[in-house]
C-alpha positions as protocol buffer text, in pm:
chain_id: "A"
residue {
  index: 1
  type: UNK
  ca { x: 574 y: 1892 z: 8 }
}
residue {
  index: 2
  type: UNK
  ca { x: 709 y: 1929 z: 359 }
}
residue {
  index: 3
  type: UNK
  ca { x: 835 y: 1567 z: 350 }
}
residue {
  index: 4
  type: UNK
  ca { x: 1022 y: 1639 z: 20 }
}
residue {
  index: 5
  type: UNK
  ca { x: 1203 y: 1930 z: 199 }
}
residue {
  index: 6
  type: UNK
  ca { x: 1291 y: 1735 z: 532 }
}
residue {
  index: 7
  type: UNK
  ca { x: 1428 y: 1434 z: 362 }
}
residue {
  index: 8
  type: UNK
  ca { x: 1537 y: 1590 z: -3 }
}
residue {
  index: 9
  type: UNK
  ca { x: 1894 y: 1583 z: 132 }
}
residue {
  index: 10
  type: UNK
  ca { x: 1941 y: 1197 z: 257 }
}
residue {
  index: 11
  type: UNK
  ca { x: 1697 y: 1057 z: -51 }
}
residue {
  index: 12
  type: UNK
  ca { x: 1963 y: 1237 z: -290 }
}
residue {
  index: 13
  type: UNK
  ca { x: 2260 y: 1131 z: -75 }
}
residue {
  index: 14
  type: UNK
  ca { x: 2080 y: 739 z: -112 }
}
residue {
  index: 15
  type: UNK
  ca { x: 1997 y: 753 z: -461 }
}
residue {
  index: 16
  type: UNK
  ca { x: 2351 y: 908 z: -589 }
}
residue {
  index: 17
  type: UNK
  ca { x: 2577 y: 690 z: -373 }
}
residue {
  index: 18
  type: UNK
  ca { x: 2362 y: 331 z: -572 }
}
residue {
  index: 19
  type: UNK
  ca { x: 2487 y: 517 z: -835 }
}
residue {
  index: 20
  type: UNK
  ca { x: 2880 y: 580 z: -715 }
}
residue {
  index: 21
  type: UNK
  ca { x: 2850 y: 204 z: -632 }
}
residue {
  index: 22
  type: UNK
  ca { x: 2798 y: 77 z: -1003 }
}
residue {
  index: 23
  type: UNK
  ca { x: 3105 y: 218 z: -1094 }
}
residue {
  index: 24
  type: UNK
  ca { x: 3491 y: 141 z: -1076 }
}
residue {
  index: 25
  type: UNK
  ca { x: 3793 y: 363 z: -1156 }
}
residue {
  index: 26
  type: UNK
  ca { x: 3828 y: 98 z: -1439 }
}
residue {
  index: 27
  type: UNK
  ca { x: 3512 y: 163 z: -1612 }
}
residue {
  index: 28
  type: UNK
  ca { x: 3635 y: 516 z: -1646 }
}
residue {
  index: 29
  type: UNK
  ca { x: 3953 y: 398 z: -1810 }
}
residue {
  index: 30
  type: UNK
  ca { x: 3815 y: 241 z: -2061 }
}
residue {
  index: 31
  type: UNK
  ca { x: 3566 y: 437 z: -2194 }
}
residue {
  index: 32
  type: UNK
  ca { x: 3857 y: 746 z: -2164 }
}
residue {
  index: 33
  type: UNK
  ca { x: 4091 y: 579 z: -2391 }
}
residue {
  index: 34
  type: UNK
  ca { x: 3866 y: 696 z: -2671 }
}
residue {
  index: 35
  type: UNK
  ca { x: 3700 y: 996 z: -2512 }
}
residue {
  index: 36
  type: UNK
  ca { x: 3547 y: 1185 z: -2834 }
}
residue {
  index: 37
  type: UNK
  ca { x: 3207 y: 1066 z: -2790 }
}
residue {
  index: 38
  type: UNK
  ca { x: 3234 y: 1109 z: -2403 }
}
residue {
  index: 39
  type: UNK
  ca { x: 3303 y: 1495 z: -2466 }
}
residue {
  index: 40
  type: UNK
  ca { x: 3040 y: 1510 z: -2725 }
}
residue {
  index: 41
  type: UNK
  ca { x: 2772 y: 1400 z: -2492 }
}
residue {
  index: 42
  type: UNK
  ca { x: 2888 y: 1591 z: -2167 }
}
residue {
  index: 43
  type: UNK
  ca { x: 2909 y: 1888 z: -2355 }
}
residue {
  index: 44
  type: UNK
  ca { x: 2559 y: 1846 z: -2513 }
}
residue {
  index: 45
  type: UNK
  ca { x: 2436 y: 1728 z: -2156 }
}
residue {
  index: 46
  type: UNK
  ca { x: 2605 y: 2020 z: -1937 }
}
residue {
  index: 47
  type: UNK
  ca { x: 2649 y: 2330 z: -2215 }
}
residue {
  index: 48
  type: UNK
  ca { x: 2333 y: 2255 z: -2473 }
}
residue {
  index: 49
  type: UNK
  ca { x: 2102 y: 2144 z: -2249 }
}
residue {
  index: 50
  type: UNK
  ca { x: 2112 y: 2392 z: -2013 }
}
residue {
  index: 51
  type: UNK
  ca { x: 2123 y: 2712 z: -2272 }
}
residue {
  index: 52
  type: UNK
  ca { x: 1786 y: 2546 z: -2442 }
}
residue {
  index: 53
  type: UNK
  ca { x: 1621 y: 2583 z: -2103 }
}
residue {
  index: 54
  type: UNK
  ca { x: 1758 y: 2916 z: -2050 }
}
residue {
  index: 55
  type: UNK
  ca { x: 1650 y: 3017 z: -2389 }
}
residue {
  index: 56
  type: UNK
  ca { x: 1310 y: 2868 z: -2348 }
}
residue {
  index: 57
  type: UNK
  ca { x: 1240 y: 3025 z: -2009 }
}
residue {
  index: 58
  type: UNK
  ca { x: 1353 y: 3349 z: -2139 }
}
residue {
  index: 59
  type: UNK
  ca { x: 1121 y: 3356 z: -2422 }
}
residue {
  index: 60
  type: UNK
  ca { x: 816 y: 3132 z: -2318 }
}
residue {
  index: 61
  type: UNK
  ca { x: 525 y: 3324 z: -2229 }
}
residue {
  index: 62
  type: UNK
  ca { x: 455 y: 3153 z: -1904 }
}
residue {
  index: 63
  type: UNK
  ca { x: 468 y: 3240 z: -1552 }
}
residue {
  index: 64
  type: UNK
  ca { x: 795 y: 3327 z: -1402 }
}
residue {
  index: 65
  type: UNK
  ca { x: 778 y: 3041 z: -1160 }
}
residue {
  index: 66
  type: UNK
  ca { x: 714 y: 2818 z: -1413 }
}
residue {
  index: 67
  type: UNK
  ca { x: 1015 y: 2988 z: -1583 }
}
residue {
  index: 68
  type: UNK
  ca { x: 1201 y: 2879 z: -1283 }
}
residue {
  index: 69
  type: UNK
  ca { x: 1085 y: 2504 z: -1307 }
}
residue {
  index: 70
  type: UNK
  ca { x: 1229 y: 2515 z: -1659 }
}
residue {
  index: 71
  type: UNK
  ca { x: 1578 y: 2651 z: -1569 }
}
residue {
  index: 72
  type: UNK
  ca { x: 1583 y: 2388 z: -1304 }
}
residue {
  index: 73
  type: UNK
  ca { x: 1502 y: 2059 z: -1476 }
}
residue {
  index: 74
  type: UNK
  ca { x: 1782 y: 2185 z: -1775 }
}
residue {
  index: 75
  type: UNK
  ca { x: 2069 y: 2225 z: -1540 }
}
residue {
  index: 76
  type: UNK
  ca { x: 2065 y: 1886 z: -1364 }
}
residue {
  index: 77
  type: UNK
  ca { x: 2243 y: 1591 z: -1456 }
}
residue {
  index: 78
  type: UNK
  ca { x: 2099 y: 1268 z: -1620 }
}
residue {
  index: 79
  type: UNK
  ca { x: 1986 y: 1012 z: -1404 }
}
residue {
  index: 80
  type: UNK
  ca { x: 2016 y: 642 z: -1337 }
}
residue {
  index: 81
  type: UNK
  ca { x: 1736 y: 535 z: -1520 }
}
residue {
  index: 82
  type: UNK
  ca { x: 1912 y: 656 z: -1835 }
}
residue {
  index: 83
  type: UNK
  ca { x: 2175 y: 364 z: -1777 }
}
residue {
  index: 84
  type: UNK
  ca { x: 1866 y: 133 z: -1727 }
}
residue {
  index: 85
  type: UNK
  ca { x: 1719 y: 277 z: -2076 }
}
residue {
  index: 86
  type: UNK
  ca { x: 2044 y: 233 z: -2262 }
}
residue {
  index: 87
  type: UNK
  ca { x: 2101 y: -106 z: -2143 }
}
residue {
  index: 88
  type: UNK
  ca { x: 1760 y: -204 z: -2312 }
}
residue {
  index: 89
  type: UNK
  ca { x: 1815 y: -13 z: -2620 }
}
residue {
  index: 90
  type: UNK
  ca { x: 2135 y: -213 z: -2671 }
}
residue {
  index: 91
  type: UNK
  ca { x: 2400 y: 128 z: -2618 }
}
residue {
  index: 92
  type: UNK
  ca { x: 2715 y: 158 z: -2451 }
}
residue {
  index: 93
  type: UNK
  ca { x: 2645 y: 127 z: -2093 }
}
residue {
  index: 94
  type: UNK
  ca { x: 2986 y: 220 z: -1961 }
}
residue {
  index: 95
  type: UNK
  ca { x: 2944 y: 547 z: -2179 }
}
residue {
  index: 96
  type: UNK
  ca { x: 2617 y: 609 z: -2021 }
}
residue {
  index: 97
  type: UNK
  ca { x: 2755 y: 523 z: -1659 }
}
residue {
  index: 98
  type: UNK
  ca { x: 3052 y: 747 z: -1716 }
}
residue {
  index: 99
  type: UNK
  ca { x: 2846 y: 1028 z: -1860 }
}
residue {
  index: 100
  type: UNK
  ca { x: 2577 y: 1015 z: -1581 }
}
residue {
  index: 101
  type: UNK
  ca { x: 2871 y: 1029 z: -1280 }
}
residue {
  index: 102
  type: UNK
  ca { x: 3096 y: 1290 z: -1411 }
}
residue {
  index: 103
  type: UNK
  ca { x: 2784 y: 1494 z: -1502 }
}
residue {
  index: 104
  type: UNK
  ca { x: 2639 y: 1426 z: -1148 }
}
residue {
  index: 105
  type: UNK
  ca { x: 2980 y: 1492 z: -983 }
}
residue {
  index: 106
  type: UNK
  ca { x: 3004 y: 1817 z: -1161 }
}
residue {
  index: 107
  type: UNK
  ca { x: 2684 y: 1958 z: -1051 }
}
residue {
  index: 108
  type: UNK
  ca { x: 2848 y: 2100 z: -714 }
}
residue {
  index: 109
  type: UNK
  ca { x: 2985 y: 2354 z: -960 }
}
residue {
  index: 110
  type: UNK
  ca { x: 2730 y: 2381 z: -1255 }
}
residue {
  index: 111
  type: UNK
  ca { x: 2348 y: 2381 z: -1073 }
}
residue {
  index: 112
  type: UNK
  ca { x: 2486 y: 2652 z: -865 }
}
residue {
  index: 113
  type: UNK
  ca { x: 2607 y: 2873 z: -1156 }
}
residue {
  index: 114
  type: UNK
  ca { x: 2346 y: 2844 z: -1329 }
}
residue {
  index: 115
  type: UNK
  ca { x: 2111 y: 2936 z: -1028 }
}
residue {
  index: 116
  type: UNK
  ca { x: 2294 y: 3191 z: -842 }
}
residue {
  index: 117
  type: UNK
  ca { x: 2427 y: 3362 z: -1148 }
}
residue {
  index: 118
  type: UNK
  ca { x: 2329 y: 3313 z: -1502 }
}
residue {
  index: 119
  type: UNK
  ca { x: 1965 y: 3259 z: -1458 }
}
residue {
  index: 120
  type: UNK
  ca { x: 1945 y: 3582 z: -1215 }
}
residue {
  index: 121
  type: UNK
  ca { x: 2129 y: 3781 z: -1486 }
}
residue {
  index: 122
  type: UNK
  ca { x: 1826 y: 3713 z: -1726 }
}
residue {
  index: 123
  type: UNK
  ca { x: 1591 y: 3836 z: -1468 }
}
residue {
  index: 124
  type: UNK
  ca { x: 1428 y: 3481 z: -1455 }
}
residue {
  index: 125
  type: UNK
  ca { x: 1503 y: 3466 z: -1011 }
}
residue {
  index: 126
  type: UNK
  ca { x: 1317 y: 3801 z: -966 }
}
residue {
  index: 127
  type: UNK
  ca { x: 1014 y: 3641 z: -826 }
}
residue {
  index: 128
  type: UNK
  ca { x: 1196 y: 3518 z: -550 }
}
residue {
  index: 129
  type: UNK
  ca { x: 1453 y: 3625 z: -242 }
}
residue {
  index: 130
  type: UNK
  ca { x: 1707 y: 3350 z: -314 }
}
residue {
  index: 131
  type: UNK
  ca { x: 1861 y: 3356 z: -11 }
}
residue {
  index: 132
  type: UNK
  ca { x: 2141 y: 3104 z: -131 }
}
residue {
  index: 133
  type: UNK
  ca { x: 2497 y: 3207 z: -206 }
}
residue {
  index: 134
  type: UNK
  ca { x: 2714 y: 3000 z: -465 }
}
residue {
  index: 135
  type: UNK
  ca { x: 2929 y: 2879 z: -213 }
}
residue {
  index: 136
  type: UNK
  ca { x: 2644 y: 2747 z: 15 }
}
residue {
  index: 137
  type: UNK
  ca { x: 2465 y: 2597 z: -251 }
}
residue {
  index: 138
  type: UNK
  ca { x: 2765 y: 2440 z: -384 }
}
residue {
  index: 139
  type: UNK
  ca { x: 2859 y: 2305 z: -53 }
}
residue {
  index: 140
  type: UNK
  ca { x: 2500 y: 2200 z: -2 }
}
residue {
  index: 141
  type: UNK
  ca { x: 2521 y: 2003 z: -369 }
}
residue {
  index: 142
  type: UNK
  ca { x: 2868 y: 1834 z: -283 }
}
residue {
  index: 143
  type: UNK
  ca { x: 2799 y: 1680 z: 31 }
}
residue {
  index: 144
  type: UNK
  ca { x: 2436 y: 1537 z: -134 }
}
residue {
  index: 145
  type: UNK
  ca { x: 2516 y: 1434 z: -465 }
}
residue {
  index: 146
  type: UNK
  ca { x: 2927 y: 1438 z: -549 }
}
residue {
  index: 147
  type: UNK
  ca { x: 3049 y: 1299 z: -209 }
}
residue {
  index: 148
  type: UNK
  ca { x: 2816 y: 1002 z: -194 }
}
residue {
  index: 149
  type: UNK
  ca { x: 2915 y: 873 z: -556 }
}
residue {
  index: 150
  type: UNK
  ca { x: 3277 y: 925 z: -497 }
}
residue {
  index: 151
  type: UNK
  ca { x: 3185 y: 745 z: -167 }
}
residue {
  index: 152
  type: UNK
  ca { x: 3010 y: 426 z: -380 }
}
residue {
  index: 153
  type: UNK
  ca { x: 3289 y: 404 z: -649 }
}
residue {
  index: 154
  type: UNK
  ca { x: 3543 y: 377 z: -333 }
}
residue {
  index: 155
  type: UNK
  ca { x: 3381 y: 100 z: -235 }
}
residue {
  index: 156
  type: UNK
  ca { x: 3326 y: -44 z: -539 }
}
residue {
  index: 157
  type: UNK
  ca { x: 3648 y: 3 z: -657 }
}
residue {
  index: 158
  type: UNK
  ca { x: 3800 y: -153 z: -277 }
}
residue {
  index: 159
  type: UNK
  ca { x: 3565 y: -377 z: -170 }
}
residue {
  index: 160
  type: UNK
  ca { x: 3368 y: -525 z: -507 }
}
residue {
  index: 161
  type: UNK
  ca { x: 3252 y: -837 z: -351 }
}
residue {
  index: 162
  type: UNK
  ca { x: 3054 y: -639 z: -53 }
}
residue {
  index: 163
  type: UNK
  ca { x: 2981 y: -394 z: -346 }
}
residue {
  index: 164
  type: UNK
  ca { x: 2809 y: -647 z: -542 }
}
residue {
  index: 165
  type: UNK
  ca { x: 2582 y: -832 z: -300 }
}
residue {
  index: 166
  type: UNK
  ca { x: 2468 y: -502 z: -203 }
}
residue {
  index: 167
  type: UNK
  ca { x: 2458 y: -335 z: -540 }
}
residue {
  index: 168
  type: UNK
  ca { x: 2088 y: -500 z: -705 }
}
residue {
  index: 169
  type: UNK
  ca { x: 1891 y: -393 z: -364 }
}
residue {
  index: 170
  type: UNK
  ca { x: 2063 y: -39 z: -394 }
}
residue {
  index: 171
  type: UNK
  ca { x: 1947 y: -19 z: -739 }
}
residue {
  index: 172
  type: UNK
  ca { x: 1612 y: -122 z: -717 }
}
residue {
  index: 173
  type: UNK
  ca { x: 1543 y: 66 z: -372 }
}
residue {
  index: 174
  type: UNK
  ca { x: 1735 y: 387 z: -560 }
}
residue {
  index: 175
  type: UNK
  ca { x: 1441 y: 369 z: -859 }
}
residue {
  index: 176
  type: UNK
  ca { x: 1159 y: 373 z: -598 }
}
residue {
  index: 177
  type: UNK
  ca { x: 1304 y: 659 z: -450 }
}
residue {
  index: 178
  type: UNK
  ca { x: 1336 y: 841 z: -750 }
}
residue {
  index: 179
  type: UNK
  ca { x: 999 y: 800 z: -849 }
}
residue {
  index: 180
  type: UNK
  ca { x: 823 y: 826 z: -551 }
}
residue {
  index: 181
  type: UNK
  ca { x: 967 y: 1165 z: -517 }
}
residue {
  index: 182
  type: UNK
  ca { x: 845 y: 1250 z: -850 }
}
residue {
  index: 183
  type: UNK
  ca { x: 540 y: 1171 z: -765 }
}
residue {
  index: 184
  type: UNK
  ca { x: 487 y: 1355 z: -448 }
}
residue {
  index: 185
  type: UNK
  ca { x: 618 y: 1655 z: -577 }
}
residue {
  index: 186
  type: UNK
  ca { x: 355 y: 1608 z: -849 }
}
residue {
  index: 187
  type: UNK
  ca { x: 97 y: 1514 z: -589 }
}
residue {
  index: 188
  type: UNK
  ca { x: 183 y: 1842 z: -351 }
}
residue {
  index: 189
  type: UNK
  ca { x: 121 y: 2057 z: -649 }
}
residue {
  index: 190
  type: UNK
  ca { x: -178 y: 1871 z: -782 }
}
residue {
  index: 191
  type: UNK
  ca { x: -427 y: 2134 z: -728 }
}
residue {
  index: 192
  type: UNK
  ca { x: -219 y: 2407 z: -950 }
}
residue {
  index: 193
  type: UNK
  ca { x: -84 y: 2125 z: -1202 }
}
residue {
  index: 194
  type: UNK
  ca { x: -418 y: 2096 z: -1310 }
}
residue {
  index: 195
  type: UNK
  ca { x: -453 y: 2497 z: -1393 }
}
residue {
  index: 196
  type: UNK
  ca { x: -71 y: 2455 z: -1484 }
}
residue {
  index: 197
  type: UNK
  ca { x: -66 y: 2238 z: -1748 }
}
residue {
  index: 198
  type: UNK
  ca { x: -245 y: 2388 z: -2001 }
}
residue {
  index: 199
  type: UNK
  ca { x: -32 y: 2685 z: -1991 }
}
residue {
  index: 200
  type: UNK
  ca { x: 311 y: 2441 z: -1948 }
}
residue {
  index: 201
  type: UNK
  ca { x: 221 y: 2135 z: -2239 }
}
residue {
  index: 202
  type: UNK
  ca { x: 323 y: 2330 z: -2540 }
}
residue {
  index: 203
  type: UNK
  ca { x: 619 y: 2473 z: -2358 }
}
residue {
  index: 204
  type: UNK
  ca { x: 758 y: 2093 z: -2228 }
}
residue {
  index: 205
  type: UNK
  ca { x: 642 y: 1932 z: -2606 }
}
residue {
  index: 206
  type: UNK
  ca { x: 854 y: 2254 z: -2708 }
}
residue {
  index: 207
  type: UNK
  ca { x: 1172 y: 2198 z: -2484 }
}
residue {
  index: 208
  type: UNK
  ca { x: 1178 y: 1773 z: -2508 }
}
residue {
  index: 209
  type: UNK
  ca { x: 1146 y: 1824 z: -2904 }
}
residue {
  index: 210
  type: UNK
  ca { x: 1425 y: 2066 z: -2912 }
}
residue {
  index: 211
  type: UNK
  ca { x: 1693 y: 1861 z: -2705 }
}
residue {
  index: 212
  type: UNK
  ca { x: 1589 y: 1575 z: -2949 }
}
residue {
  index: 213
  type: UNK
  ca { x: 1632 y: 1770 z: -3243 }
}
residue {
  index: 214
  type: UNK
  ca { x: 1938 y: 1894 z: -3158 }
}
residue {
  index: 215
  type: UNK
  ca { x: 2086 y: 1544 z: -3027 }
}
residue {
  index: 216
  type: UNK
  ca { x: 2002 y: 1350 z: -3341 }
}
residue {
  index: 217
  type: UNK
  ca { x: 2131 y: 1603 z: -3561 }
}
residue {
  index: 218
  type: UNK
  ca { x: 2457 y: 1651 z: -3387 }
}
residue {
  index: 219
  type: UNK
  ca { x: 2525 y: 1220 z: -3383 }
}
residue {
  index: 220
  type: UNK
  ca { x: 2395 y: 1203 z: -3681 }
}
residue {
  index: 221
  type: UNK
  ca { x: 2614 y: 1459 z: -3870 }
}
residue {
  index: 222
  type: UNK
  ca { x: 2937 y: 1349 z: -3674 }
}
residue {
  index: 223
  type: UNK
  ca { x: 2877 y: 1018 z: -3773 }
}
residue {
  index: 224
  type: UNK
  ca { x: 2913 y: 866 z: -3477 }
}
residue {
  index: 225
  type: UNK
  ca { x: 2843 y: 438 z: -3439 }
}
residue {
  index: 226
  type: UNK
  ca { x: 2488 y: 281 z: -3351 }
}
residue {
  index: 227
  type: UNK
  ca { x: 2548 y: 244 z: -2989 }
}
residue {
  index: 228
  type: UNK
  ca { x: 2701 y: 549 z: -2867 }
}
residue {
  index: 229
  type: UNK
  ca { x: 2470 y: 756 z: -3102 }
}
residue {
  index: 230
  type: UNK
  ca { x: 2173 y: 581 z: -2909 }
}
residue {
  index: 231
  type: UNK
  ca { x: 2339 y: 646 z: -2544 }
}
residue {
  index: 232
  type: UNK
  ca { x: 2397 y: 1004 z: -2631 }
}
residue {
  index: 233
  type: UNK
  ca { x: 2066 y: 1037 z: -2708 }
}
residue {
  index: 234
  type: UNK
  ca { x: 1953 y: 855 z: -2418 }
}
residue {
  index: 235
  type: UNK
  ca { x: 2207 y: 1069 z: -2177 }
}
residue {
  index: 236
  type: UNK
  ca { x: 2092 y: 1392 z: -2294 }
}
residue {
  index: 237
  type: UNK
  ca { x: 1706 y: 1394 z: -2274 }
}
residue {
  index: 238
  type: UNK
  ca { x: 1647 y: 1164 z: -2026 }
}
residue {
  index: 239
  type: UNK
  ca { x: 1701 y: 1466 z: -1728 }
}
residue {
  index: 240
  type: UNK
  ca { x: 1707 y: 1402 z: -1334 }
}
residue {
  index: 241
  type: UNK
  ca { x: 1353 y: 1504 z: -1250 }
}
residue {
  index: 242
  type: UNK
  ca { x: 1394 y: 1423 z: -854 }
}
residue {
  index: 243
  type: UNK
  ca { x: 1712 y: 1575 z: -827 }
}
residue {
  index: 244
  type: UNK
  ca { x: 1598 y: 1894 z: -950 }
}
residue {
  index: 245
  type: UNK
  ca { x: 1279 y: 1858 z: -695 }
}
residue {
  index: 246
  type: UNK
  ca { x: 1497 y: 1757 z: -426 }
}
residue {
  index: 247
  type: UNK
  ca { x: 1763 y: 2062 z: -504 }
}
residue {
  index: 248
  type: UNK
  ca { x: 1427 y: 2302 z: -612 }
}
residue {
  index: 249
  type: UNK
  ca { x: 1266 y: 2199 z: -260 }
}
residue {
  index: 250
  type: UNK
  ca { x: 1593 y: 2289 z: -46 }
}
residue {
  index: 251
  type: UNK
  ca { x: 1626 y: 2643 z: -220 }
}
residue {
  index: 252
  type: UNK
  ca { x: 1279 y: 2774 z: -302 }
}
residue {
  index: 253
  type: UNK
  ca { x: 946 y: 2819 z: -111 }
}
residue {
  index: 254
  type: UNK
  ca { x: 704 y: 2530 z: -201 }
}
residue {
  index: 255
  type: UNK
  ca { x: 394 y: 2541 z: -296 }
}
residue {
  index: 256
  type: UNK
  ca { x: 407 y: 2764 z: -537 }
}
residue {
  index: 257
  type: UNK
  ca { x: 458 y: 2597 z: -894 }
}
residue {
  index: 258
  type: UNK
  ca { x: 808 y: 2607 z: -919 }
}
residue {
  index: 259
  type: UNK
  ca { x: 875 y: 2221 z: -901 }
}
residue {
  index: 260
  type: UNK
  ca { x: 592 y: 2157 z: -1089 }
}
residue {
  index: 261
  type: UNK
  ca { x: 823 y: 2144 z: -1444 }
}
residue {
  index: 262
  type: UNK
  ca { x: 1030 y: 1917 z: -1319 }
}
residue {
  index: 263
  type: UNK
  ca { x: 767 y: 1697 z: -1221 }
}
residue {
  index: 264
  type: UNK
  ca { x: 576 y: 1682 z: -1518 }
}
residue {
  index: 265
  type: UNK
  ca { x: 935 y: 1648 z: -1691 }
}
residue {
  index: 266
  type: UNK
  ca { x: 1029 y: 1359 z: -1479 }
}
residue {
  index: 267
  type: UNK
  ca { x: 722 y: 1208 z: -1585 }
}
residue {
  index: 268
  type: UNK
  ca { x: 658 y: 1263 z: -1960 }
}
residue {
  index: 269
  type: UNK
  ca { x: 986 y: 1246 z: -2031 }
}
residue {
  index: 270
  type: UNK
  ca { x: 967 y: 873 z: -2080 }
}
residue {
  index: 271
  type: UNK
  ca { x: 625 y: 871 z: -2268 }
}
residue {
  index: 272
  type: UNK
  ca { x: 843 y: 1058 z: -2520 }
}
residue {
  index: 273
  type: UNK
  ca { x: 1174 y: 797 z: -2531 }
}
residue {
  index: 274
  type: UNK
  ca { x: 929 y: 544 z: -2602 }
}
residue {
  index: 275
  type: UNK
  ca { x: 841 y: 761 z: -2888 }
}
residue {
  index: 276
  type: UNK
  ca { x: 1154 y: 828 z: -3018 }
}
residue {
  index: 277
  type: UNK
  ca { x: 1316 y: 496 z: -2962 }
}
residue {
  index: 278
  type: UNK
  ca { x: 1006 y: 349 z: -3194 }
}
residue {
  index: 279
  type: UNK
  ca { x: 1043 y: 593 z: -3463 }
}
residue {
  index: 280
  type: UNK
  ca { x: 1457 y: 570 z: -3462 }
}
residue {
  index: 281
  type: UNK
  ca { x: 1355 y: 142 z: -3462 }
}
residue {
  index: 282
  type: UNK
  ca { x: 1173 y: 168 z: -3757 }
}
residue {
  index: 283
  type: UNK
  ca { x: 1396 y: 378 z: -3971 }
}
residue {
  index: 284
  type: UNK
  ca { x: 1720 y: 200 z: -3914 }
}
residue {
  index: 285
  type: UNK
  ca { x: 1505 y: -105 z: -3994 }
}
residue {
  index: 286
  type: UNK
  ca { x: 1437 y: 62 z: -4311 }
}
residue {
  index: 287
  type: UNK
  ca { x: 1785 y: 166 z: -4394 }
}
């Protein structure tokens, strides 16, 4: 868990600037010019998702640093393997690009709010001296995640032949990254995620089925089309499990459970697309 902490801040910086660098200032016109769905899924994504973790962790009857691993893996962003998922599924992949980037570059602002003031609020921090102001955490998130993709859609946007020999390494080298860090946060804590997950399953089958529920209901009664409904889907469950490790490792002590949710999030939560994405498959088959 050490490593995590010493090189949380440049693996974020690396895996958010591959994603800055799949984007141009002209993807982000066009999927503006007809931003209802965009607003639908960045407010599910950024407002929902983050009160059905708060709600969750309030109420579960878990520990309270398990509470914490909760609140964390609601308030990050999606991640870049949602825009991977939602190019296989057949959905809009500039939605899912757009949605992923200005939920990422907003997380300078939300992560620490939720953090520093409405989770403390509900007494979930109490376990812990967070020794972290707003400002410093904000400033910590800008210059690790926002920064970089601004810094990769520069260079996309001015230089998109250099961008684009460069771009398929970046991506591929960005996915190990993400995933090894899952897994050595899940590794670090392997001794208590065995005790842990007894006590945690119900609560994460709990939390995934809610977000899913709540997703399909809201595309489904605003009627929106095929592809964006799958890519909203997509965007809002599919949660950034190693950059709420890497953030969780720079702000808490380790070794004590508390980026254990995240982990076992980062993991399961594709066991459970594959799930869904069969079951919505077959019904729209059927209609």
């Amino acid at each position: 868990m050490e490593t995590i902490t010493k090189l949380s801040p440049l693996a974020l910086f690396y895996i958010m600037f591959s994603l800055g660098l799949q984007c141009r200032i002209y993807d982000f016109k066009k999927v503006v010019k007809n931003p209802k769905n965009l607003i639908i899924g960045l407010f599910s994504q950024m407002i929902v998702v983050p009160i059905i973790g708060l709600l969750i962790a309030y109420f579960a009857p878990v520990s309270l640093n398990y509470k914490i691993g909760i609140v964390l893996i609601t308030c990050v962003p999606s991640t870049v393997t949602s825009n991977y998922l939602t190019k296989i599924i057949n959905g809009n992949v500039y939605l899912s690009i757009t949605m992923t980037v200005i939920c990422s570059l907003l997380s300078f602002i939300s992560i620490p709010l939720i953090l520093t003031k409405i989770a403390p609020s509900l007494g979930l921090m109490n376990i812990i001296k967070l020794d972290i102001s707003f400002m410093k955490l904000s400033l910590l998130l800008f210059f690790i995640s926002t920064a970089p993709i601004l810094l990769g859609i520069l260079i996309n946007t001015k230089f998109r032949n250099f961008s684009k020999s460069i771009n398929p390494f970046l991506s591929k080298s960005s996915m190990v990254v993400f995933v090894a860090v899952i897994f050595l946060a899940w590794y670090g804590d392997f001794e208590m995620s065995l005790k842990a997950y007894k006590e945690l399953f119900w609560v994460l089958i709990m939390l995934i089925s809610l977000v899913l529920i709540y997703i399909n209901i809201l595309v489904i009664t605003l009627k929106i089309d095929a592809k964006d409904r799958k890519t909203i889907i997509t965007e809002t469950f599919i949660q950034n499990g190693a950059m709420a490790i890497l953030v969780g490792s720079q702000i808490f002590e380790l070794g004590n459970g508390y980026l254990f949710m995240a982990a076992i999030y980062g993991l399961f939560q594709y066991k459970l697309f594959l799930v869904w994405y069969l079951i919505d498959k077959k019904i729209n088959k059927v209609v």
